[in-house]
mmCIF file as Biopython writes it, N, C-alpha, C and O atoms, coordinates in Angstrom:
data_model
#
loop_
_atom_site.group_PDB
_atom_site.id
_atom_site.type_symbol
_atom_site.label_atom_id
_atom_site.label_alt_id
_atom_site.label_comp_id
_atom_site.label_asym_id
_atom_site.label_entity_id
_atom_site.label_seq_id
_atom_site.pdbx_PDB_ins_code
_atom_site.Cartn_x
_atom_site.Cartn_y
_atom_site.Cartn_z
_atom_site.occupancy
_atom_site.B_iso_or_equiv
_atom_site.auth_seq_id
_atom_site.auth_asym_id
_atom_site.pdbx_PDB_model_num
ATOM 1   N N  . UNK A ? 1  ? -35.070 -14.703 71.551 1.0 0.0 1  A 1 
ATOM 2   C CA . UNK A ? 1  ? -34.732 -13.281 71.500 1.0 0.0 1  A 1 
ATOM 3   C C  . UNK A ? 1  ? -35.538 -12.606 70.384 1.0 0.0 1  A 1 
ATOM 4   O O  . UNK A ? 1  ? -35.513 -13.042 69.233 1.0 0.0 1  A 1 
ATOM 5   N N  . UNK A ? 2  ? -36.408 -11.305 70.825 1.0 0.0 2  A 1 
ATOM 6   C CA . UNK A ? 2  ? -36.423 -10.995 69.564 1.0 0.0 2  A 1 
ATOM 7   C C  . UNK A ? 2  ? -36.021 -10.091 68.737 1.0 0.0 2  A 1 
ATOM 8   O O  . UNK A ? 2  ? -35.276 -9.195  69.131 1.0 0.0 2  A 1 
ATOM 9   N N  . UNK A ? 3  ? -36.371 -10.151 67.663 1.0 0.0 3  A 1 
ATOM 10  C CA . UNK A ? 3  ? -35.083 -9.287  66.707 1.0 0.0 3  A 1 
ATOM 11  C C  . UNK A ? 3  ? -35.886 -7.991  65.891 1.0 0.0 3  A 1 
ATOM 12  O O  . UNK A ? 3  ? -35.195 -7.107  65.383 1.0 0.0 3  A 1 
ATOM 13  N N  . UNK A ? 4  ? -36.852 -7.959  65.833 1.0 0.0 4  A 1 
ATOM 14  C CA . UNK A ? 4  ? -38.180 -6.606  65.981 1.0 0.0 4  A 1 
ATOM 15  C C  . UNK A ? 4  ? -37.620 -5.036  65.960 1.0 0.0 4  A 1 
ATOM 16  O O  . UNK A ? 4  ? -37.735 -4.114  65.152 1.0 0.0 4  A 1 
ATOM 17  N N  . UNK A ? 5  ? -36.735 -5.238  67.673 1.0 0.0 5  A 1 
ATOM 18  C CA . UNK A ? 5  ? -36.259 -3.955  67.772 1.0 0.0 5  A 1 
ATOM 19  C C  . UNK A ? 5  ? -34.901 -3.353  66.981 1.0 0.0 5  A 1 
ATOM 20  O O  . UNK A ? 5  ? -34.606 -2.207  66.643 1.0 0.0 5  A 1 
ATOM 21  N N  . UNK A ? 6  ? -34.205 -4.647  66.837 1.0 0.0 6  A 1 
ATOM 22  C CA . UNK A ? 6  ? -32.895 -4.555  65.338 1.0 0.0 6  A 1 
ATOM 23  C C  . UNK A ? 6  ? -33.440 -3.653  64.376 1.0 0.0 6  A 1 
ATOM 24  O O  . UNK A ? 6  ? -33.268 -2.452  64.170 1.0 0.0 6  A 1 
ATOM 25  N N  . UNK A ? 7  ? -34.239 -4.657  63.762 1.0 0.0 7  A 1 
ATOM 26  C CA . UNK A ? 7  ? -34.967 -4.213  62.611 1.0 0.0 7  A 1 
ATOM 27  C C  . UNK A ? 7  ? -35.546 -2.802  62.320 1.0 0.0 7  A 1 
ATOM 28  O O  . UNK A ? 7  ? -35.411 -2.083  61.330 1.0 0.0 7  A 1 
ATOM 29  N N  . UNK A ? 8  ? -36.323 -2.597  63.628 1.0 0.0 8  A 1 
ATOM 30  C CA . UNK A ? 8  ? -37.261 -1.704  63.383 1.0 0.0 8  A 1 
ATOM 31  C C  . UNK A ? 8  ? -35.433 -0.091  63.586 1.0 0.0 8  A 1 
ATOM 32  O O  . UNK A ? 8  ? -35.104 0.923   62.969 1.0 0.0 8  A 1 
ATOM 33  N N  . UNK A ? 9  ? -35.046 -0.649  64.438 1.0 0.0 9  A 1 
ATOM 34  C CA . UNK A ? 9  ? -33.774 0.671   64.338 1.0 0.0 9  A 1 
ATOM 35  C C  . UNK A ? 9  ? -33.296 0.522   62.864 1.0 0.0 9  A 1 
ATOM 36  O O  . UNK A ? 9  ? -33.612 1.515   62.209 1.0 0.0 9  A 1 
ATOM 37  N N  . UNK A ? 10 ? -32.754 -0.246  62.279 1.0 0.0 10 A 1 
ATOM 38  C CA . UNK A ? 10 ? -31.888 -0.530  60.989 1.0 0.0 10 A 1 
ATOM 39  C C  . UNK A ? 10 ? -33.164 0.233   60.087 1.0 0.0 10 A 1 
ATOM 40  O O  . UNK A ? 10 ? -32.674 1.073   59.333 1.0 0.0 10 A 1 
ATOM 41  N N  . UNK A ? 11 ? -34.178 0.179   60.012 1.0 0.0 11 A 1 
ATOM 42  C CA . UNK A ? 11 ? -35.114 0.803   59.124 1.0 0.0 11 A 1 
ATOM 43  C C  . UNK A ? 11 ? -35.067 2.453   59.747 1.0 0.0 11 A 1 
ATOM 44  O O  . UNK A ? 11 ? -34.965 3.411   58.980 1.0 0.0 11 A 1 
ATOM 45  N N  . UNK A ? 12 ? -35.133 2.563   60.823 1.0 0.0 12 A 1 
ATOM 46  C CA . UNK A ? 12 ? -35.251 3.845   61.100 1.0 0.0 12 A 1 
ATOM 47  C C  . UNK A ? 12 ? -33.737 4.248   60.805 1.0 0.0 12 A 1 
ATOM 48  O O  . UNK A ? 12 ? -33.870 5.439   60.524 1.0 0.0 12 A 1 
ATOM 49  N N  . UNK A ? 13 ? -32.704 4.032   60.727 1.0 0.0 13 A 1 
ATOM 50  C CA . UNK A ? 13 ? -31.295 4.519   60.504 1.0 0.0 13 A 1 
ATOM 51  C C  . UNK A ? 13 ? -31.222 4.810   59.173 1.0 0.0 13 A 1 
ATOM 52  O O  . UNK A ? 13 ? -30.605 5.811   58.809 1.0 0.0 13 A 1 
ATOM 53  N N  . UNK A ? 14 ? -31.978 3.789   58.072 1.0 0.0 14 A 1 
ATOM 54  C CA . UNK A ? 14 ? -32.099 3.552   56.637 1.0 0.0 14 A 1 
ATOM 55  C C  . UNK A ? 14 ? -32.741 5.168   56.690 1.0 0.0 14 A 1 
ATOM 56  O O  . UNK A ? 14 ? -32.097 6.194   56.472 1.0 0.0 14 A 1 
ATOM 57  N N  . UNK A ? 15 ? -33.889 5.089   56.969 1.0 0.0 15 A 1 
ATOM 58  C CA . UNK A ? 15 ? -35.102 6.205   56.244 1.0 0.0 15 A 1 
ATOM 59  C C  . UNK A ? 15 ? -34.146 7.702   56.766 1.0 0.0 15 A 1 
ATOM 60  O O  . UNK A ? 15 ? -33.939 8.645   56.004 1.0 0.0 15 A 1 
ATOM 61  N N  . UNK A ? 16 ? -33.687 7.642   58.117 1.0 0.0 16 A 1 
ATOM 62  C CA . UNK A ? 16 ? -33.133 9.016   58.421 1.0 0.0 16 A 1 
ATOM 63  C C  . UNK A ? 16 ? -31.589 9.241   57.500 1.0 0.0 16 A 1 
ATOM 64  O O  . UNK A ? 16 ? -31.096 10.331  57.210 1.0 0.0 16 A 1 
ATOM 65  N N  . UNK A ? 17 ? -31.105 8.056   57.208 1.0 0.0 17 A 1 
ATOM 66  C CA . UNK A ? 17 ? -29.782 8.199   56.444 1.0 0.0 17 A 1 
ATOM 67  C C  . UNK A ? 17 ? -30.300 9.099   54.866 1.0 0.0 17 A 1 
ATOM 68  O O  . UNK A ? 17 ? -29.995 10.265  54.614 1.0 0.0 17 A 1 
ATOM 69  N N  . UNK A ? 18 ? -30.879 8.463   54.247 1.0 0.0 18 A 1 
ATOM 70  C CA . UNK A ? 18 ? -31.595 8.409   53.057 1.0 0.0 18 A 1 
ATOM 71  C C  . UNK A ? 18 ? -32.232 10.429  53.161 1.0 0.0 18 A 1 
ATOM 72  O O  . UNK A ? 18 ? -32.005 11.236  52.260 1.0 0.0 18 A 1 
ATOM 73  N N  . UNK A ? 19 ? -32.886 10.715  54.278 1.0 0.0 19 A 1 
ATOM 74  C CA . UNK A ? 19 ? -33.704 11.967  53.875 1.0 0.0 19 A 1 
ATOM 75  C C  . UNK A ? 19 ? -32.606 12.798  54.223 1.0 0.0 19 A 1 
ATOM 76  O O  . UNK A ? 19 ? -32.701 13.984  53.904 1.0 0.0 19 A 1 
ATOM 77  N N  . UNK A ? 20 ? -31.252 12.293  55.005 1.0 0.0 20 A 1 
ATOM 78  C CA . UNK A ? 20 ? -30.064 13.255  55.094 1.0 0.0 20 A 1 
ATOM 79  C C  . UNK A ? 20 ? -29.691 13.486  53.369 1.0 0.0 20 A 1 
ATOM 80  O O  . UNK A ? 20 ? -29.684 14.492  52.659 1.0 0.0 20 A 1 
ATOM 81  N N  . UNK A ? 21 ? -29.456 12.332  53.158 1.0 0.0 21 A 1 
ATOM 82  C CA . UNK A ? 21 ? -29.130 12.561  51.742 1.0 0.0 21 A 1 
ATOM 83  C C  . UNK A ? 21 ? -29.603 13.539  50.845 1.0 0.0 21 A 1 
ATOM 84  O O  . UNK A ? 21 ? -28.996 14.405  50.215 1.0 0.0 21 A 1 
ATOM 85  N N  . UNK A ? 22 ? -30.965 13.202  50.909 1.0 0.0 22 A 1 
ATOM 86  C CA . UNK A ? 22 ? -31.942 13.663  50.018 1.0 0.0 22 A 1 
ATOM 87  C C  . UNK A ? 22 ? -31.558 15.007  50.288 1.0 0.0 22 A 1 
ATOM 88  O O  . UNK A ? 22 ? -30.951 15.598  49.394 1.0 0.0 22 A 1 
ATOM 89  N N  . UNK A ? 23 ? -31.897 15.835  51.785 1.0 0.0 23 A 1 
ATOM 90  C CA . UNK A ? 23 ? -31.378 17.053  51.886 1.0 0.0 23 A 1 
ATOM 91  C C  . UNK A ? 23 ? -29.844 17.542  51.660 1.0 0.0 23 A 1 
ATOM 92  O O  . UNK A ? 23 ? -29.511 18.720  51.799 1.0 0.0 23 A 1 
ATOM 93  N N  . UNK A ? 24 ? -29.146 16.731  51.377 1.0 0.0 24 A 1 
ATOM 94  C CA . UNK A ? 24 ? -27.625 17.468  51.230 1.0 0.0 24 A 1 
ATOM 95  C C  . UNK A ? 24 ? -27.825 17.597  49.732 1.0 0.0 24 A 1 
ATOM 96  O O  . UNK A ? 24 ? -27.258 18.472  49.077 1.0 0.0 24 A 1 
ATOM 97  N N  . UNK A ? 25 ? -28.638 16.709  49.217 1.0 0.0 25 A 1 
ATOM 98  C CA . UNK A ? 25 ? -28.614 16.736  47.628 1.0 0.0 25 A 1 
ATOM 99  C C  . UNK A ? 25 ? -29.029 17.935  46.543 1.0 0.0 25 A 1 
ATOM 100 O O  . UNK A ? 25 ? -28.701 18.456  45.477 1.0 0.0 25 A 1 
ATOM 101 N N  . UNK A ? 26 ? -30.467 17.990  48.150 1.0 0.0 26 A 1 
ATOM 102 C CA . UNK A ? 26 ? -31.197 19.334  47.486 1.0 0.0 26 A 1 
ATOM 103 C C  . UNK A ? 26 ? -30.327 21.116  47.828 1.0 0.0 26 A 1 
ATOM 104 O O  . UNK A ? 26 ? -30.492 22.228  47.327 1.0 0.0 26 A 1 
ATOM 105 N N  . UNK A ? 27 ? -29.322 20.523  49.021 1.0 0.0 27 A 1 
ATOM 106 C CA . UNK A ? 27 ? -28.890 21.655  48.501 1.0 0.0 27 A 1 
ATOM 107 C C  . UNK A ? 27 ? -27.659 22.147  48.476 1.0 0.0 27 A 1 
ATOM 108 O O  . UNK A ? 27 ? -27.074 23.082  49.024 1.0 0.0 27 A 1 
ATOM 109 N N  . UNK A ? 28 ? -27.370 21.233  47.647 1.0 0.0 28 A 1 
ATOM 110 C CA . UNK A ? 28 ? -26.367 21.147  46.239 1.0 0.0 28 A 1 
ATOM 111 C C  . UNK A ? 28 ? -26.424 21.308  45.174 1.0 0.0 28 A 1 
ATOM 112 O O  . UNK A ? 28 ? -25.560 21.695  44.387 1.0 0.0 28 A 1 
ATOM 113 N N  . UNK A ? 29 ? -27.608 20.988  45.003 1.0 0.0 29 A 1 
ATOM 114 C CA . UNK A ? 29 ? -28.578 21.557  43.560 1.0 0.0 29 A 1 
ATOM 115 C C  . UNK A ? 29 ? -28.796 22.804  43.810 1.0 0.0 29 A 1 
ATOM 116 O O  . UNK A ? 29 ? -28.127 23.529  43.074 1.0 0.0 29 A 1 
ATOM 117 N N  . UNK A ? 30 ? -29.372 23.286  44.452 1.0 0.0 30 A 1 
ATOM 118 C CA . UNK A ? 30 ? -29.697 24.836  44.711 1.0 0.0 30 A 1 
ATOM 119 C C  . UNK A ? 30 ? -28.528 25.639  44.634 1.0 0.0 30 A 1 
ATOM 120 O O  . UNK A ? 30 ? -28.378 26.462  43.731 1.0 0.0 30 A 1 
ATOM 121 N N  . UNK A ? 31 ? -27.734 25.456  45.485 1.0 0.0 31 A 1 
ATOM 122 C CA . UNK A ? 31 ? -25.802 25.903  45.294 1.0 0.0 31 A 1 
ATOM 123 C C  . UNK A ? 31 ? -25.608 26.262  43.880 1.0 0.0 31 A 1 
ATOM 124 O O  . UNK A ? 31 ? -25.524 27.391  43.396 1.0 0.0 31 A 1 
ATOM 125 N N  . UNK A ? 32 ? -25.535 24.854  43.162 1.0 0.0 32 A 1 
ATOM 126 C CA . UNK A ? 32 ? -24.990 24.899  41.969 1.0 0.0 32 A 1 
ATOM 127 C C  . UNK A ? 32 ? -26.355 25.951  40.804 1.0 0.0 32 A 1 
ATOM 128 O O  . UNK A ? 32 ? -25.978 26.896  40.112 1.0 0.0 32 A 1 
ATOM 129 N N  . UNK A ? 33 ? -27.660 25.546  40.848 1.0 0.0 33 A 1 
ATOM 130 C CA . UNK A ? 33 ? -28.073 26.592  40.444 1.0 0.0 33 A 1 
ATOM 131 C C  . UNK A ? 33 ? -28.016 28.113  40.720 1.0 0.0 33 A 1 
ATOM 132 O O  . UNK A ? 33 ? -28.000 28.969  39.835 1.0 0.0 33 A 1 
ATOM 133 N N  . UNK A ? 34 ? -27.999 28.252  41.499 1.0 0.0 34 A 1 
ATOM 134 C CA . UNK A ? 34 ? -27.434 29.584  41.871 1.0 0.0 34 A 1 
ATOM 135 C C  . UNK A ? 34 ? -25.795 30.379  41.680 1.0 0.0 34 A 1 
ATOM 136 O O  . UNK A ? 34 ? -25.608 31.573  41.445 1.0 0.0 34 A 1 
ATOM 137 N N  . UNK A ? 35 ? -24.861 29.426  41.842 1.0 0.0 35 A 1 
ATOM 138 C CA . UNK A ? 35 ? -23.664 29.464  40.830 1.0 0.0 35 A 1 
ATOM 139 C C  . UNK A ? 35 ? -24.065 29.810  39.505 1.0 0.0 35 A 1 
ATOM 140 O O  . UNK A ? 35 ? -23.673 30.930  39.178 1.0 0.0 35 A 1 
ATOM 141 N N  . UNK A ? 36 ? -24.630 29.285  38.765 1.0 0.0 36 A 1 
ATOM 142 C CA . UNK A ? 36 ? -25.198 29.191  37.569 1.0 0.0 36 A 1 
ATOM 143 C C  . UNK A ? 36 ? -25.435 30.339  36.860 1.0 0.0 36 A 1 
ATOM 144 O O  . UNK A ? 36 ? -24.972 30.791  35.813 1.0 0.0 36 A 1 
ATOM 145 N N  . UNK A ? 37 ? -26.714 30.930  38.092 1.0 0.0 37 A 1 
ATOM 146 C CA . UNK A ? 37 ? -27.060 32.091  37.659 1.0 0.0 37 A 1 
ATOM 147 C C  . UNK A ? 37 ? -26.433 33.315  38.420 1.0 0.0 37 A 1 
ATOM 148 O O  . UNK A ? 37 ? -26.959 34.420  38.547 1.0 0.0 37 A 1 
ATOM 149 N N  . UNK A ? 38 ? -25.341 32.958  38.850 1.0 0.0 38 A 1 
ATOM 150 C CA . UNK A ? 38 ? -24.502 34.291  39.331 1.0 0.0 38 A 1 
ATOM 151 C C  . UNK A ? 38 ? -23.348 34.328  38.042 1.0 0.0 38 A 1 
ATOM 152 O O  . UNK A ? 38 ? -22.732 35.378  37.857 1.0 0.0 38 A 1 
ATOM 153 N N  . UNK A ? 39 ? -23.077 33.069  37.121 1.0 0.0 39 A 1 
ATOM 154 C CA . UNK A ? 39 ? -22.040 33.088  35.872 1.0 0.0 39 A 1 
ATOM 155 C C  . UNK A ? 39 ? -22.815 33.847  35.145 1.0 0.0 39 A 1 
ATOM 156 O O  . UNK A ? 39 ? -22.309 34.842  34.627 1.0 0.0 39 A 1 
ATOM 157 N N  . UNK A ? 40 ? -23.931 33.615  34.979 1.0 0.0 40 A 1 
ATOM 158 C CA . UNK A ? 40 ? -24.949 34.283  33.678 1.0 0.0 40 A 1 
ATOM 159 C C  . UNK A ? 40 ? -24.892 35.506  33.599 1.0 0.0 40 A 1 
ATOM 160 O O  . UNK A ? 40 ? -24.597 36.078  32.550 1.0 0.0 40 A 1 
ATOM 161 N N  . UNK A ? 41 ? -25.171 36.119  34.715 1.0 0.0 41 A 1 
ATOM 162 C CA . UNK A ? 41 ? -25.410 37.351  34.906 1.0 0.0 41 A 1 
ATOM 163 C C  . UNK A ? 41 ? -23.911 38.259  35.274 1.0 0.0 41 A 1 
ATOM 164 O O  . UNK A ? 41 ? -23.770 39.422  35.649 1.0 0.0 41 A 1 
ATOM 165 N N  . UNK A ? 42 ? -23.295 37.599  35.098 1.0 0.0 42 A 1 
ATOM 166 C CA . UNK A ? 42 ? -21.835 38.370  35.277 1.0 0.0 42 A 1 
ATOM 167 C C  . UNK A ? 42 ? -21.307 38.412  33.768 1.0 0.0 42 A 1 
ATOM 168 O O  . UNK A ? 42 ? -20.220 38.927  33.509 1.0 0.0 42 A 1 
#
């Protein structure tokens, strides 16, 4: 059997999990900077 196509999905699940992240991260950061500068300026 081979195990190729496992792999090659489990890597593709990894990399798309990972750039979800990355994007929820970035904008959460942005959120919170912008919170930031809506305290400042108030």
């Amino acid at each position: 059997m081979n195990a190729w196509p496992f792999v090659t999905a489990a890597w593709g699940l990894t990399i798309g999990a990972s750039a979800l992240v990355a994007a929820l991260s970035y904008r959460a950061m942005r959120r919170a900077e912008n919170a930031a500068r809506a305290l400042r300026r108030s």
